[in-house]
N, CA and C atoms as an extended XYZ file, in Angstrom:
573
Properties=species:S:1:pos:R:3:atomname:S:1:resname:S:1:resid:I:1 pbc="F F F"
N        42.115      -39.260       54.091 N   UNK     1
C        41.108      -40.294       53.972 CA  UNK     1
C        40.111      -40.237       55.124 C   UNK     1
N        40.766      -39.956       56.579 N   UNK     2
C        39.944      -39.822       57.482 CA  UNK     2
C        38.683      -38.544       57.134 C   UNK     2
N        39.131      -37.677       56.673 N   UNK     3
C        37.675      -36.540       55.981 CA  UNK     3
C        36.904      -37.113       54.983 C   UNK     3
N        37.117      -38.285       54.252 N   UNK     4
C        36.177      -38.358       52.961 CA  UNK     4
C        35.316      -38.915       53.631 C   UNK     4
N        35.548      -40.142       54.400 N   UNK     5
C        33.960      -40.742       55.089 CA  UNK     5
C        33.023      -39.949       55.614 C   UNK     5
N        33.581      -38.839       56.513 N   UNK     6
C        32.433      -38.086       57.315 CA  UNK     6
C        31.397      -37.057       55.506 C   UNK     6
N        32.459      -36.573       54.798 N   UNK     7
C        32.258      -35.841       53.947 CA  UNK     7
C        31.486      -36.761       52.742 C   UNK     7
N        31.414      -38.258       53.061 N   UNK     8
C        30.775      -38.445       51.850 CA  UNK     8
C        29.391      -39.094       52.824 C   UNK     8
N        29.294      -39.416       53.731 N   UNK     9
C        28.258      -39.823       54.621 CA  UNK     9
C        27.286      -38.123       54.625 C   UNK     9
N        27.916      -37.360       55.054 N   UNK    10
C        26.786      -35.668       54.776 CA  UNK    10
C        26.460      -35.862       53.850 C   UNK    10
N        26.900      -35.969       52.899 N   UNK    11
C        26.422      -35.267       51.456 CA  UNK    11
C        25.410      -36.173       51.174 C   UNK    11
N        25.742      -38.153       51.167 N   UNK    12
C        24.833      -38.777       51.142 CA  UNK    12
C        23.164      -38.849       51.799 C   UNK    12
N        23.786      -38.773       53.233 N   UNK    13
C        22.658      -38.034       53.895 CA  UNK    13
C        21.680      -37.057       53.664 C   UNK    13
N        22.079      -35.929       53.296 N   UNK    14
C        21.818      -34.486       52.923 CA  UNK    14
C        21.073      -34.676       51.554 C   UNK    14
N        22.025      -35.659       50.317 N   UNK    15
C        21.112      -35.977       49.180 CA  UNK    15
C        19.853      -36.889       49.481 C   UNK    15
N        19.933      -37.518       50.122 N   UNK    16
C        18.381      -38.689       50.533 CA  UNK    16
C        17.441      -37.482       50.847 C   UNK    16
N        17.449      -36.672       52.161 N   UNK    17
C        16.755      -35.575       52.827 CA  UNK    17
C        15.996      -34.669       51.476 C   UNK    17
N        17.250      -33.861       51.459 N   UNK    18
C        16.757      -32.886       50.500 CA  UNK    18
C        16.143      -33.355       49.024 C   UNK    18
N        16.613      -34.013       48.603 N   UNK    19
C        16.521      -34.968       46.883 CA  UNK    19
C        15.516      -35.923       46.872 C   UNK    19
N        14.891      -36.541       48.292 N   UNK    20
C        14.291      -37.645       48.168 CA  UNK    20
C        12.878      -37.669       49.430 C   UNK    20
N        13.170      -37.643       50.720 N   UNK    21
C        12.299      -37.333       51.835 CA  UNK    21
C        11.689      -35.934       51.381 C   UNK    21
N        12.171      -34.919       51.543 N   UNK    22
C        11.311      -33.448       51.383 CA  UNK    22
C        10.574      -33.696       50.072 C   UNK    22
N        11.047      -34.074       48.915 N   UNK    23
C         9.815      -33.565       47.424 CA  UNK    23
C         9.012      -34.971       48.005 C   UNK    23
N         9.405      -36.233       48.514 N   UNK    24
C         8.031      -36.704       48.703 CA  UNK    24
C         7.056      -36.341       49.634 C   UNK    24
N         6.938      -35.898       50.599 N   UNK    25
C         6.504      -35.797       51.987 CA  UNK    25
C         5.406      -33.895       51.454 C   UNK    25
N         6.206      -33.250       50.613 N   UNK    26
C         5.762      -32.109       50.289 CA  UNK    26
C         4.654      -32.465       48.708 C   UNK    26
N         4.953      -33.335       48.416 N   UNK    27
C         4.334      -34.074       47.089 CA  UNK    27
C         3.075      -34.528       47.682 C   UNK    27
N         3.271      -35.249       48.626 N   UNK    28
C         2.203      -35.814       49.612 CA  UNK    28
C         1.472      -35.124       50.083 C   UNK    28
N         1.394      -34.067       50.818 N   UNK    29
C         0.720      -32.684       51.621 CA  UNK    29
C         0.319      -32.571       50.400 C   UNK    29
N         0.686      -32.100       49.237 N   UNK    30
C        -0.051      -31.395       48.042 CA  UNK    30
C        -1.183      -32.107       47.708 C   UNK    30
N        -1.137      -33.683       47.453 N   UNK    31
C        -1.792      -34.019       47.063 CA  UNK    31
C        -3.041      -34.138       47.738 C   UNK    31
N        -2.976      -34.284       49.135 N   UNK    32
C        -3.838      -34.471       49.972 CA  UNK    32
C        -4.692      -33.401       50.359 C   UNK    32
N        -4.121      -31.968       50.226 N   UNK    33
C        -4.812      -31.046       50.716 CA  UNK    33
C        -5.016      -30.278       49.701 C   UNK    33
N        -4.374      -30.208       48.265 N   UNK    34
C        -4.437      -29.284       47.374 CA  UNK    34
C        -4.315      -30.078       46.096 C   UNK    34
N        -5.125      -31.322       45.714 N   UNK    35
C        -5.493      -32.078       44.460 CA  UNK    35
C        -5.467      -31.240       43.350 C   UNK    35
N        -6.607      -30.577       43.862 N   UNK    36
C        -6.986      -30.132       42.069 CA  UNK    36
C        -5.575      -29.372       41.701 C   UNK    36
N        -5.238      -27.948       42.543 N   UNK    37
C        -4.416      -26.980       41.910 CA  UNK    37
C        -3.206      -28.128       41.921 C   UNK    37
N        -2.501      -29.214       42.284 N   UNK    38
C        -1.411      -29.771       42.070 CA  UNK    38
C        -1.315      -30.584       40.838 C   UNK    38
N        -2.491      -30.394       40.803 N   UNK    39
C        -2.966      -31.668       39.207 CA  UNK    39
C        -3.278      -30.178       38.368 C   UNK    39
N        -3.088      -28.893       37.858 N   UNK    40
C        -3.244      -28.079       37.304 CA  UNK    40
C        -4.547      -28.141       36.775 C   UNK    40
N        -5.414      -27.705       38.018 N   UNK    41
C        -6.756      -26.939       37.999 CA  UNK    41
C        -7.693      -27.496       36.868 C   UNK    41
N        -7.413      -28.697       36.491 N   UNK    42
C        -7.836      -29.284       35.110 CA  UNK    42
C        -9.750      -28.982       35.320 C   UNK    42
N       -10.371      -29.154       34.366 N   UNK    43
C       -11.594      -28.872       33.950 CA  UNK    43
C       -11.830      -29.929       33.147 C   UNK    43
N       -12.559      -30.988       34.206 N   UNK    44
C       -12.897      -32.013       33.184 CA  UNK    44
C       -15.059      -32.277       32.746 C   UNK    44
N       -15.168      -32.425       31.721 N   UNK    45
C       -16.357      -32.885       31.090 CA  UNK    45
C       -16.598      -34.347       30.985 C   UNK    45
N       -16.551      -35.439       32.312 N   UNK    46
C       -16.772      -36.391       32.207 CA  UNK    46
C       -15.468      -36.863       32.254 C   UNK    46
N       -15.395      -37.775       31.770 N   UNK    47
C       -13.572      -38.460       31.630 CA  UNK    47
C       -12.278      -37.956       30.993 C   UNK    47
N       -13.562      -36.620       29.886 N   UNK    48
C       -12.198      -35.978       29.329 CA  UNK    48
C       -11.674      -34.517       29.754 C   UNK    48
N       -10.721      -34.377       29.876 N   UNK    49
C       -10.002      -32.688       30.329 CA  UNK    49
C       -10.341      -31.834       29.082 C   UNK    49
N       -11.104      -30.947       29.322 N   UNK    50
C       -11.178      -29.747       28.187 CA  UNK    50
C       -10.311      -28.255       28.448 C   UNK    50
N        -9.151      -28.540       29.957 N   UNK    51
C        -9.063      -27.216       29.900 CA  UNK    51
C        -7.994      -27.182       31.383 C   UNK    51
N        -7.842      -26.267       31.531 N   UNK    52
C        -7.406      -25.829       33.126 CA  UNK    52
C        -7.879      -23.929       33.144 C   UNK    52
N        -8.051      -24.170       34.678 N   UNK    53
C        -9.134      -22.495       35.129 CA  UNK    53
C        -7.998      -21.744       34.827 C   UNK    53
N        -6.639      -22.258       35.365 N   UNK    54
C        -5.429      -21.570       35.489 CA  UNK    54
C        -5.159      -20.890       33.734 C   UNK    54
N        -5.122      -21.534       32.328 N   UNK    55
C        -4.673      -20.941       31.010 CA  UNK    55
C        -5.978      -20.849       30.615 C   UNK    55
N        -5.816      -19.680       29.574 N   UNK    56
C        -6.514      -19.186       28.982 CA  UNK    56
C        -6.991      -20.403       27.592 C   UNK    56
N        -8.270      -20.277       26.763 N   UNK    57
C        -8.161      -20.306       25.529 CA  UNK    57
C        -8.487      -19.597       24.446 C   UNK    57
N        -8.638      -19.859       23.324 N   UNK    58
C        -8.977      -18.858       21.954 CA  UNK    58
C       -10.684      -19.209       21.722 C   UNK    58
N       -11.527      -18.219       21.448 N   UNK    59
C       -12.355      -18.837       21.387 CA  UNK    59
C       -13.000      -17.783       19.821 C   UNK    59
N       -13.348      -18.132       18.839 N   UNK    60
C       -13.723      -17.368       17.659 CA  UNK    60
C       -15.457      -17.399       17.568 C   UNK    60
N       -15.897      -18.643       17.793 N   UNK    61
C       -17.202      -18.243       17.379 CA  UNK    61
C       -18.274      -17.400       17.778 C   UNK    61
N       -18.530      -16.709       17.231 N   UNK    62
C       -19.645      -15.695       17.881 CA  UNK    62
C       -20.515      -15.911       18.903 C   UNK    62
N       -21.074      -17.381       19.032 N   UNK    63
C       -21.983      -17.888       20.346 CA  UNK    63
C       -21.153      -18.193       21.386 C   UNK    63
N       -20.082      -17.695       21.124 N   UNK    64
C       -19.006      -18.242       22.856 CA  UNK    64
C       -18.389      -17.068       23.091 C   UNK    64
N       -18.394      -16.843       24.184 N   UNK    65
C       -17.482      -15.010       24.914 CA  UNK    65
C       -16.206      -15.325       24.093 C   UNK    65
N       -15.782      -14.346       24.382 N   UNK    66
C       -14.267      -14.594       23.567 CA  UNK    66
C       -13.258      -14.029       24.680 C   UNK    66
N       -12.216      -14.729       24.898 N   UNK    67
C       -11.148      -14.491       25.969 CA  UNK    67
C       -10.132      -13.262       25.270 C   UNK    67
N        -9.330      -12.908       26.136 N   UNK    68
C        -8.666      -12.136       26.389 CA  UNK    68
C        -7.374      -12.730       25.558 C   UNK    68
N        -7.111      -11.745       24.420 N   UNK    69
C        -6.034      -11.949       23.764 CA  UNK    69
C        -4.915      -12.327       24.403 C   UNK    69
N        -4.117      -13.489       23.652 N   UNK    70
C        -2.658      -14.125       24.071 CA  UNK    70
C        -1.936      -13.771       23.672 C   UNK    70
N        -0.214      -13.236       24.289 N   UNK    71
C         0.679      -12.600       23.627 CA  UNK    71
C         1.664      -13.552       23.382 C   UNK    71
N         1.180      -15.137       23.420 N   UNK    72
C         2.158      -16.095       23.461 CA  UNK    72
C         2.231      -16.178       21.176 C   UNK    72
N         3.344      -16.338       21.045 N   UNK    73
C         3.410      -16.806       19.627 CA  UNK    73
C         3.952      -17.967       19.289 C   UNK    73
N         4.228      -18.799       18.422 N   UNK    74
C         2.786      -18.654       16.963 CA  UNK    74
C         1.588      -19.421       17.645 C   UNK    74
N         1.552      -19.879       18.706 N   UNK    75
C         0.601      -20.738       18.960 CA  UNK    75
C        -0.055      -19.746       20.543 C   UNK    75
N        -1.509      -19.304       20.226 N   UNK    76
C        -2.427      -18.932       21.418 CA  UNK    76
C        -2.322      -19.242       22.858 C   UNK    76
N        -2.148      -18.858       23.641 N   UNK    77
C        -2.092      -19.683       25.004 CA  UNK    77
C        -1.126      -20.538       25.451 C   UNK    77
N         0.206      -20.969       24.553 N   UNK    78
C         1.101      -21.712       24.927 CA  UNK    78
C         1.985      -21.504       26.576 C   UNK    78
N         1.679      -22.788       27.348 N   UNK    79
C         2.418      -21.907       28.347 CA  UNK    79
C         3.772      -22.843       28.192 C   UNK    79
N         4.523      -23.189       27.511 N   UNK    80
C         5.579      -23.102       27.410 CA  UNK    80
C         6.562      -21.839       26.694 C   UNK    80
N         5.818      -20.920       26.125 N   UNK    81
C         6.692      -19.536       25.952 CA  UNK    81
C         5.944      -18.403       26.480 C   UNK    81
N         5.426      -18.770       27.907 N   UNK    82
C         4.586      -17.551       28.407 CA  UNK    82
C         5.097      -16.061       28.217 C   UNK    82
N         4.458      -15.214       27.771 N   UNK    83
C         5.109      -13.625       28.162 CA  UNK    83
C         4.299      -12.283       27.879 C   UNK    83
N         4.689      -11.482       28.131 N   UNK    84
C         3.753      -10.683       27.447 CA  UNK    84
C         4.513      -10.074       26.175 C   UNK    84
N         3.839       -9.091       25.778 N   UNK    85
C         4.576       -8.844       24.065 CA  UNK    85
C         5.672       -7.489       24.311 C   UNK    85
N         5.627       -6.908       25.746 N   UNK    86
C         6.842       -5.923       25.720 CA  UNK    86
C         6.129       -4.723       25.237 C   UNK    86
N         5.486       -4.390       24.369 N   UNK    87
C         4.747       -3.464       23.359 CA  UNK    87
C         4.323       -1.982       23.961 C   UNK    87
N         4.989       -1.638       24.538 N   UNK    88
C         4.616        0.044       24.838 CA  UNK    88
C         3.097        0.846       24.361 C   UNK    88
N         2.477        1.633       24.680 N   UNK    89
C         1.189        2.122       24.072 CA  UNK    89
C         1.449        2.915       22.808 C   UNK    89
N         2.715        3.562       22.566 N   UNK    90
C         2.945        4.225       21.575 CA  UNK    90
C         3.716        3.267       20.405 C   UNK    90
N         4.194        2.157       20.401 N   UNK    91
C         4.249        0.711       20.080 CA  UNK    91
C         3.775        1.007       18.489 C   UNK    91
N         3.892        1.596       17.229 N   UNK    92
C         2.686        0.570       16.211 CA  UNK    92
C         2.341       -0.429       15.932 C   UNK    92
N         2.870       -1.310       16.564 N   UNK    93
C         2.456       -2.972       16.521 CA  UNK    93
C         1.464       -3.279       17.329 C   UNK    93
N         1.757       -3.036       18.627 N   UNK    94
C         0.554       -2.794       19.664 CA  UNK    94
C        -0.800       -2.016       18.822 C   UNK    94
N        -0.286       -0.820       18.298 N   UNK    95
C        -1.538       -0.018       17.812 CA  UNK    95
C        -2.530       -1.088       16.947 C   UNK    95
N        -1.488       -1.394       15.955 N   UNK    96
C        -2.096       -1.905       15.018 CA  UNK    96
C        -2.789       -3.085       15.122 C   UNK    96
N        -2.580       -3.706       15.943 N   UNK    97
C        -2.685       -5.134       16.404 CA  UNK    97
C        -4.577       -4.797       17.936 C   UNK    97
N        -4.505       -4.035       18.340 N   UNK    98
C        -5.898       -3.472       19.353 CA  UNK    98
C        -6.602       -3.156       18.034 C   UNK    98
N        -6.370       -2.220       16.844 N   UNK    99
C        -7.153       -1.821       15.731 CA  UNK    99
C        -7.925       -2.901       15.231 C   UNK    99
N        -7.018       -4.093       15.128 N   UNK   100
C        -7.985       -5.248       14.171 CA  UNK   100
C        -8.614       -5.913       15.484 C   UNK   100
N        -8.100       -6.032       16.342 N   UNK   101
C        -8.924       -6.885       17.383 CA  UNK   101
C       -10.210       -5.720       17.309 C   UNK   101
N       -10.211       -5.025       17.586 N   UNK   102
C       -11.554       -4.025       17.939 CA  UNK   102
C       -12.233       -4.313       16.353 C   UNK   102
N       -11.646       -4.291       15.381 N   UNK   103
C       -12.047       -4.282       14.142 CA  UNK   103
C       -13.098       -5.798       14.063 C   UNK   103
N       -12.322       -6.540       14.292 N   UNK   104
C       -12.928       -7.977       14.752 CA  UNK   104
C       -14.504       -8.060       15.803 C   UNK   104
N       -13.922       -7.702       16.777 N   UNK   105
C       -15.084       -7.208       17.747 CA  UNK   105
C       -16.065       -7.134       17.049 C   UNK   105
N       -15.942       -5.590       16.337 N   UNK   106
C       -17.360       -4.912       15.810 CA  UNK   106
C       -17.715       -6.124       14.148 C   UNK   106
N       -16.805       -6.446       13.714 N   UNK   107
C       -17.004       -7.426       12.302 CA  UNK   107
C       -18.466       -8.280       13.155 C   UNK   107
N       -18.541       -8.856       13.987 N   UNK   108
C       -19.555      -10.107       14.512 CA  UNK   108
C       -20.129       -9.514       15.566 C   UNK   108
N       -20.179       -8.390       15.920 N   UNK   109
C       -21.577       -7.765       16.476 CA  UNK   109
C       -21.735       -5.877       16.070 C   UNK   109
N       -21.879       -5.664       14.490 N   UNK   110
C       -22.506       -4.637       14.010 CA  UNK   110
C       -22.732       -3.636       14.860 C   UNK   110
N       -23.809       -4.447       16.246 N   UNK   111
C       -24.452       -3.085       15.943 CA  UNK   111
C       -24.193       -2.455       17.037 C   UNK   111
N       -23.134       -3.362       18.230 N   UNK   112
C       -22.460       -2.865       19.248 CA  UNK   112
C       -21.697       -1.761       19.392 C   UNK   112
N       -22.375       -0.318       19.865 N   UNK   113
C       -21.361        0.637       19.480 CA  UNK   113
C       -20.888        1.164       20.860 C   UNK   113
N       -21.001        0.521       21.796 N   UNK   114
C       -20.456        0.496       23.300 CA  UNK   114
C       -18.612        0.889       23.328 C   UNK   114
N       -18.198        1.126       24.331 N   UNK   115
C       -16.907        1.430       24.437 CA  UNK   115
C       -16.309       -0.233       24.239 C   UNK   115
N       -15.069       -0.717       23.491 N   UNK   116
C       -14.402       -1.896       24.250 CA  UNK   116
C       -14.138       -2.135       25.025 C   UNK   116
N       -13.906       -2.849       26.181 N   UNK   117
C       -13.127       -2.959       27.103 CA  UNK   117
C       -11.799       -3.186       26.815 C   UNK   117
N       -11.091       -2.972       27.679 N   UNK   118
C        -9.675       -2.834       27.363 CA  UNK   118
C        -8.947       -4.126       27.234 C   UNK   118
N        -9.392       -5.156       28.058 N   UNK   119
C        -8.981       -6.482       28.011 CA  UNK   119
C        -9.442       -7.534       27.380 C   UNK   119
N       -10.236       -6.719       26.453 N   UNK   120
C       -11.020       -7.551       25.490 CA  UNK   120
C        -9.569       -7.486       23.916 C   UNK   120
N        -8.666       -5.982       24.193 N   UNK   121
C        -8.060       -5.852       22.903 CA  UNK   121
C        -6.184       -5.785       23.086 C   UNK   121
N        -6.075       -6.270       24.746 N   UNK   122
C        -4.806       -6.352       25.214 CA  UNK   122
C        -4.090       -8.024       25.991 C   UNK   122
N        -3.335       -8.497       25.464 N   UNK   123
C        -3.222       -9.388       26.505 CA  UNK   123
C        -2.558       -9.344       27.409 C   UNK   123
N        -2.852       -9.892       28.448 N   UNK   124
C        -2.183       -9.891       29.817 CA  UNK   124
C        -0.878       -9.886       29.953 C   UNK   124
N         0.066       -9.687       31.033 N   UNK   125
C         1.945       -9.811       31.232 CA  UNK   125
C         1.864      -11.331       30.603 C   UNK   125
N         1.189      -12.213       31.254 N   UNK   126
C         1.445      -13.650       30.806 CA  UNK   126
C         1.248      -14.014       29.283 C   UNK   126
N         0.482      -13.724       28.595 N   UNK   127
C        -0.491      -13.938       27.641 CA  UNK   127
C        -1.397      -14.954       28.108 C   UNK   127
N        -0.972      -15.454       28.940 N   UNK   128
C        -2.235      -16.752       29.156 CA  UNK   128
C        -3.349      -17.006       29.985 C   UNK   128
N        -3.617      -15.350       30.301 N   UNK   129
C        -4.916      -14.941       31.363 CA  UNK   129
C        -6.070      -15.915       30.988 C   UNK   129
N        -6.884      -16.656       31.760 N   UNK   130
C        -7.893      -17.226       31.544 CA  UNK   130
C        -9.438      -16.243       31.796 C   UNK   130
N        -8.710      -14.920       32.611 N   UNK   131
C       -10.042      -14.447       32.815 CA  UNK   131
C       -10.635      -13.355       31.811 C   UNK   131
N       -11.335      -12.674       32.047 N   UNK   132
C       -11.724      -11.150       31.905 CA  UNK   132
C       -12.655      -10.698       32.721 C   UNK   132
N       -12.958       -9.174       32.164 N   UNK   133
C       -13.817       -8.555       33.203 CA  UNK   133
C       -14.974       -8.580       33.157 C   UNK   133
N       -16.048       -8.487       34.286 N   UNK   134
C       -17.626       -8.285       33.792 CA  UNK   134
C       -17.985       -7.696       32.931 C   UNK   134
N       -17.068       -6.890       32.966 N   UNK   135
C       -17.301       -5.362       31.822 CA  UNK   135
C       -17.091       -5.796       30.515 C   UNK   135
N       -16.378       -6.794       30.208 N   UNK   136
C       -15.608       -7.658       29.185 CA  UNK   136
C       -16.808       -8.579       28.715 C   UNK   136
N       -17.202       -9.390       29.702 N   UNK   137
C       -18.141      -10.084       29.228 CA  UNK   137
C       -19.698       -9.304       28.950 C   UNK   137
N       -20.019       -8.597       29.547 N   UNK   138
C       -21.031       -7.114       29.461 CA  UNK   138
C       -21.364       -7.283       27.894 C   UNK   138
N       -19.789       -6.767       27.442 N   UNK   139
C       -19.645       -6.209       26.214 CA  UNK   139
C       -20.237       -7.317       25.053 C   UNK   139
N       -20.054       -8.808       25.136 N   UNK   140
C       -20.590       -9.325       24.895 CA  UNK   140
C       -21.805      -10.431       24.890 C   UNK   140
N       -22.533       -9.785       25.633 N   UNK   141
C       -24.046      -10.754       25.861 CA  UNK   141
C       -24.961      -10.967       25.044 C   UNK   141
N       -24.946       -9.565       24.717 N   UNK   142
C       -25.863       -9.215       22.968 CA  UNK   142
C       -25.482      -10.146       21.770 C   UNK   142
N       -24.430      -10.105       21.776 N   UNK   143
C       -24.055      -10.836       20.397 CA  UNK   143
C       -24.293      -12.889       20.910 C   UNK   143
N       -23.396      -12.916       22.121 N   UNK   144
C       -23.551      -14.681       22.388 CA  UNK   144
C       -25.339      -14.511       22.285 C   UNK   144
N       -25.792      -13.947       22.876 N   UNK   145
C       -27.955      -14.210       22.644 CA  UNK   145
C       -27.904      -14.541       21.629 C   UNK   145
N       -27.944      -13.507       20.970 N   UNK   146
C       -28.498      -13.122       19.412 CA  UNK   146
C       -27.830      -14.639       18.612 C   UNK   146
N       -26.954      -15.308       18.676 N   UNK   147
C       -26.143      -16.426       18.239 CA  UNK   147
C       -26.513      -17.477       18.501 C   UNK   147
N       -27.324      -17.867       20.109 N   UNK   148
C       -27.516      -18.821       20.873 CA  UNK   148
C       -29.056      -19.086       21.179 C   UNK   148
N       -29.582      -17.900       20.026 N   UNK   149
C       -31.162      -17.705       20.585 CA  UNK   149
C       -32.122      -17.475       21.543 C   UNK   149
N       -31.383      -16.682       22.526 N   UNK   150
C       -31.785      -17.136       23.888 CA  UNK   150
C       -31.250      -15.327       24.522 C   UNK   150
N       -32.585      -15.210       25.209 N   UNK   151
C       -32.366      -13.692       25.883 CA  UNK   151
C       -31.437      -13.381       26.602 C   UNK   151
N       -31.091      -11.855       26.209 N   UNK   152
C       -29.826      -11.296       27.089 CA  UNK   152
C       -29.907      -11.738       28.535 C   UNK   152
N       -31.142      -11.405       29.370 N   UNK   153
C       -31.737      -11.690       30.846 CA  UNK   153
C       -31.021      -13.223       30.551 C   UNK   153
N       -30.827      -13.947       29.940 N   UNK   154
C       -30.760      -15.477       30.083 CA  UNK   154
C       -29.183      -15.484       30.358 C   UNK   154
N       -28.733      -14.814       29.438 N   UNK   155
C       -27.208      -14.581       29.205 CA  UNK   155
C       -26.407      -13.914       30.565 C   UNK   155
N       -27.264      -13.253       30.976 N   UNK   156
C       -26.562      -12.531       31.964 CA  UNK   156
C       -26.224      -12.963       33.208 C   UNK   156
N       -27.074      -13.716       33.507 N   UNK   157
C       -27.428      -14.831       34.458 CA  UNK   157
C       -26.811      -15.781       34.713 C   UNK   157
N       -26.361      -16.191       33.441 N   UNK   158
C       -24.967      -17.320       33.666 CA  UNK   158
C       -23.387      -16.854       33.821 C   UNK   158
N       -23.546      -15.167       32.879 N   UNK   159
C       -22.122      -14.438       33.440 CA  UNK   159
C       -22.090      -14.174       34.704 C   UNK   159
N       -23.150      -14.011       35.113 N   UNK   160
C       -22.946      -13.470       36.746 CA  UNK   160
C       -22.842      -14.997       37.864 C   UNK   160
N       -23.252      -15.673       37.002 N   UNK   161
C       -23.179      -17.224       37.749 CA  UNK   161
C       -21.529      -17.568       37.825 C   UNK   161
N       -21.221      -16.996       36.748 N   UNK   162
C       -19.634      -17.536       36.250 CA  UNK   162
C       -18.582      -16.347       36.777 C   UNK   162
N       -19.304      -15.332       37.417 N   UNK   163
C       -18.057      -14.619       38.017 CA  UNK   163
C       -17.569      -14.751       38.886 C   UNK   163
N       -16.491      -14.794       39.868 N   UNK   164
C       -15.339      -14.671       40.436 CA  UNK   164
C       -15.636      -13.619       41.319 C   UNK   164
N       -15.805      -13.286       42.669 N   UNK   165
C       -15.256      -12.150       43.345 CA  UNK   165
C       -14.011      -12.167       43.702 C   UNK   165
N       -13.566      -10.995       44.229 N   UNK   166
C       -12.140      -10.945       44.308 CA  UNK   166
C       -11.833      -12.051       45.842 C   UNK   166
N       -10.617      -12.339       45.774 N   UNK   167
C       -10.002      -13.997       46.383 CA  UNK   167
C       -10.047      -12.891       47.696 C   UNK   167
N       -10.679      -13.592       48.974 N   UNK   168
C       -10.663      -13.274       50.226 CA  UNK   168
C       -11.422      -11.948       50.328 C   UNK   168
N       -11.957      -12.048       49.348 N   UNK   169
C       -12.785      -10.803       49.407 CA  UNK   169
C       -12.169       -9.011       49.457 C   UNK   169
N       -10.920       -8.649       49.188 N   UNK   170
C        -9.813       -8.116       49.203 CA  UNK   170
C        -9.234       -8.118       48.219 C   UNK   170
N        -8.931       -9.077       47.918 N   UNK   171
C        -7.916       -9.016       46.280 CA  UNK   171
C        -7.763       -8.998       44.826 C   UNK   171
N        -7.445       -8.349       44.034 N   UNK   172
C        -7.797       -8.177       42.595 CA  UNK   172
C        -9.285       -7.308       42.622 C   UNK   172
N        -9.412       -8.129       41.110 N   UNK   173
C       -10.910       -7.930       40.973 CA  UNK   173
C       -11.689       -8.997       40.587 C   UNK   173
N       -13.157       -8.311       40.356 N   UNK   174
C       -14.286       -9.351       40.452 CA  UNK   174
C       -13.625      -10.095       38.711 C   UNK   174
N       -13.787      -11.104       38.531 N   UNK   175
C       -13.766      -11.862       37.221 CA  UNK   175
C       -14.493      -13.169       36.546 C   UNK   175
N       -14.284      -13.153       35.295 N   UNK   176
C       -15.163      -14.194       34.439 CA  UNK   176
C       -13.970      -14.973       34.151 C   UNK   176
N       -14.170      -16.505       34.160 N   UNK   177
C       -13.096      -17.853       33.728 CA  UNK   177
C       -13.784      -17.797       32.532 C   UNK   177
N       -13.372      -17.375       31.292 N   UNK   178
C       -14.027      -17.563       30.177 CA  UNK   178
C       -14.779      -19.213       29.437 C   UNK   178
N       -13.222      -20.187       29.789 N   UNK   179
C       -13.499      -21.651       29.132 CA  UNK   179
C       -15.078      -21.688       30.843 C   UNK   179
N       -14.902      -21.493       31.922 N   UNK   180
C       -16.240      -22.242       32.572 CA  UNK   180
C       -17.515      -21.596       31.938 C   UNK   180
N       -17.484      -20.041       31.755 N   UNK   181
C       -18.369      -19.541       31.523 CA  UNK   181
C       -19.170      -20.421       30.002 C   UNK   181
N       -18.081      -20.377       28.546 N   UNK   182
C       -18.188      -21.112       27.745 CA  UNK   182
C       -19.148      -22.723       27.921 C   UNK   182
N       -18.701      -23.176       29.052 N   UNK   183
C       -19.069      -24.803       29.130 CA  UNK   183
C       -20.486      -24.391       29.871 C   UNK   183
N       -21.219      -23.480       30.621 N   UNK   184
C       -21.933      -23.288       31.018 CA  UNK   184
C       -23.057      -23.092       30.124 C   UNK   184
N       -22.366      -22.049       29.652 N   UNK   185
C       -23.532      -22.319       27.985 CA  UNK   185
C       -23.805      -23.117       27.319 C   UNK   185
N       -22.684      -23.750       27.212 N   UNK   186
C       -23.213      -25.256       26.627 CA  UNK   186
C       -23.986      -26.211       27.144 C   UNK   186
N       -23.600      -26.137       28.872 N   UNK   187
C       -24.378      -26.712       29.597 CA  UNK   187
C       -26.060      -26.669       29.524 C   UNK   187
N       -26.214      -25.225       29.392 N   UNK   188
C       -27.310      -24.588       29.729 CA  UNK   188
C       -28.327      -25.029       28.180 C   UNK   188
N       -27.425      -24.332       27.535 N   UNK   189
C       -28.159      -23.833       26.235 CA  UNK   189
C       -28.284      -24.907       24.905 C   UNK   189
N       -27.033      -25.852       25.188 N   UNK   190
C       -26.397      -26.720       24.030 CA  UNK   190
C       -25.273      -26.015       22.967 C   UNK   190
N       -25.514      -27.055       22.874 N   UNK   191
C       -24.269      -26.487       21.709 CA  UNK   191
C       -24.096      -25.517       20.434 C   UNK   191
């Protein structure tokens, strides 16, 4: 009996500390110094959230860039079953599956006979990349104009407004947030 007091006084102790003082005190620092990313990078339009920088979305219509395929299933971008699809290059599912995306591609801009970019017809380890590449968005300026009425020079201007250099100037690469780039146009151009 003389060991249970000391042994239940630690543990009690130890549970307040660890279980209760540290996640608040570290909850606190977050909030104070790192809001947005603790509140998940949300993207709001006034009062309402359309998004976070952090997940990707689907975007189909021809006047909006189109993001970087999701390997999440049945539902696009889910980050509750994040992953990538496993799919090897010699894969026919993979094959078949880059075929119609590229197939798609060229379906809503004819007359684009440019190389794809690669991350225009693969999705990321996560599936839920929010970005792509200049080269990605490049690929489509011609077609968002031609859709949005409004010159490539106009178009380009806001991709390059909307790119990303690499973090610390060092890391990764340069990139496009597709949903900001998207809201920019809207911003810009309307709807």
């Amino acid at each position: 009996m003389s060991e249970l007091r000391p042994a239940l006084t630690v543990f009690v102790l130890l549970t307040l500390l660890t279980g209760v003082v540290y996640p608040a005190a570290i909850t606190s620092v977050g909030q104070l110094a790192f809001n947005s990313q603790v509140n998940g990078s949300q993207i709001q339009q006034g009062e309402r959230v359309v998004g976070s920088r952090l997940l990707g979305q689907p975007f189909t219509s021809p006047k909006y860039f189109w993001s970087r395929p999701s390997a999440t299933a049945p539902q696009p971008y889910n980050g509750a079953v994040s992953s990538g699809s496993n799919q090897g290059p010699t894969n026919p599912a993979l094959q078949s599956a880059v075929s119609d995306r590229i197939a798609a591609l060229r379906g809503v801009d004819p007359g684009n006979d440019a190389p794809v970019p690669v991350d225009l017809v693969t999705a990321s380890a996560s599936g839920l990349d929010p970005h792509i590449s200049p080269a990605a968005a490049e690929y489509q300026v011609a077609r968002v104009a031609r859709h949005r009425n409004a010159s490539e020079h106009e178009i380009r201007r806001l991709v390059q407004q909307a790119t990303q250099g690499r973090t610390l100037g060092i890391l990764g690469e340069p990139r496009v947030n597709v949903l900001e780039l998207n809201l920019l146009l809207d911003a810009q151009l309307g709807r």
